[in-house]
C-alpha positions, 0 to 999 in steps of 0.5 A, spaced: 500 500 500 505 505 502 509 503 495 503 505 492 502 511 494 508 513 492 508 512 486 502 514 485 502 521 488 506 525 483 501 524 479 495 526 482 499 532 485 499 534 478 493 532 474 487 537 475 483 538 481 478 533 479 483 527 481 486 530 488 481 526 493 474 527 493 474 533 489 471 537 496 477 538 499 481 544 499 489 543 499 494 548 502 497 549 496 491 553 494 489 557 500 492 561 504 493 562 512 491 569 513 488 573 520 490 575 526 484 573 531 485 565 534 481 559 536 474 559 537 474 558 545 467 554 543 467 547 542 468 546 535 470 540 530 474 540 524 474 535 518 479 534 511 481 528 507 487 527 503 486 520 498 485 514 503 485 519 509 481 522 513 482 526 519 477 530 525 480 534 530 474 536 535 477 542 540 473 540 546 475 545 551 479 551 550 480 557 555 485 561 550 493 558 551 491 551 553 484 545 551 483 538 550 483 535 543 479 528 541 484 526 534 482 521 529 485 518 523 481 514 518 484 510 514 490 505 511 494 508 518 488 509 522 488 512 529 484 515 534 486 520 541 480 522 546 482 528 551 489 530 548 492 536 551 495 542 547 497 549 547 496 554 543 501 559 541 500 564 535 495 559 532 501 554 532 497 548 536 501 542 540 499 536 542 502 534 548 500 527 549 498 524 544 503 518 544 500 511 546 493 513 542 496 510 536 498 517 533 506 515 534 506 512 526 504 520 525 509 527 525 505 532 524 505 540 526 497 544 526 496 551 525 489 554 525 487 560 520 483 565 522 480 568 517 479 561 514 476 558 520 480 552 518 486 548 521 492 545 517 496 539 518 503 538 516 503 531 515 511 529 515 511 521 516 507 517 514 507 520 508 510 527 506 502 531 506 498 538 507 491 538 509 486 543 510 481 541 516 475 545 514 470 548 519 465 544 520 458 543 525 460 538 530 455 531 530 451 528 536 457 524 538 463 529 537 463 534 543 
């Protein structure tokens, strides 16, 4: 599978827009991050798929430097972390302890966009990827 996907994303990076995903995702190469305000202190969840994956970040509580984060991977490297720490400094966000939930197979930084609403996941391992995690309306069972 991981052969795979290397061998096919060069091309799907530059075919058209039509082929990167589900159509319906927004990739950082054509947004921009912009905005000085910072995260919502509400509870709010963000959701984005890049090929076979799928990511959720639901911010659960955040009292504007610190809050708790439920994480989820769906996928090929799948993987979820309920009540993950982090802090939040100039909308760069790290995650404290979310080892031993099954994230270890990730590295990965997150940055929240003002303006956008949305936040960024720079993937670096398992596969070398930017996703853009679009506001979206929390469901029953999330928050």
């Amino acid at each position: 599978m991981v052969c795979w996907f290397f061998f096919v994303l060069p091309f799907l990076a530059s075919g058209s827009p039509s082929l990167r995903g589900d159509g319906g995702s927004v990739y950082v190469d054509s947004v921009q991050c912009t905005g000085s305000g910072t995260l919502p202190t509400q509870p709010v969840c963000f959701s984005g798929s890049v090929l076979l994956e799928t990511f959720d970040i639901e911010v659960v509580s955040y009292d504007g430097k610190v809050g708790t984060v439920n994480l989820k991977a769906d996928g090929s490297q799948s993987a979820q972390c309920d009540g993950a720490q982090f802090e939040n400094q100039d909308n760069a966000i790290t995650i404290e302890n979310d080892q031993g939930c099954g994230l270890s197979k990730y590295d990965y930084t997150v940055r929240y966009c003002p303006d956008q609403d949305s936040l960024i996941v720079n993937l670096v391992k398992p596969f070398n990827v930017r996703v853009v995690l679009n506001s979206k309306s929390c469901s029953a069972g999330e928050v």
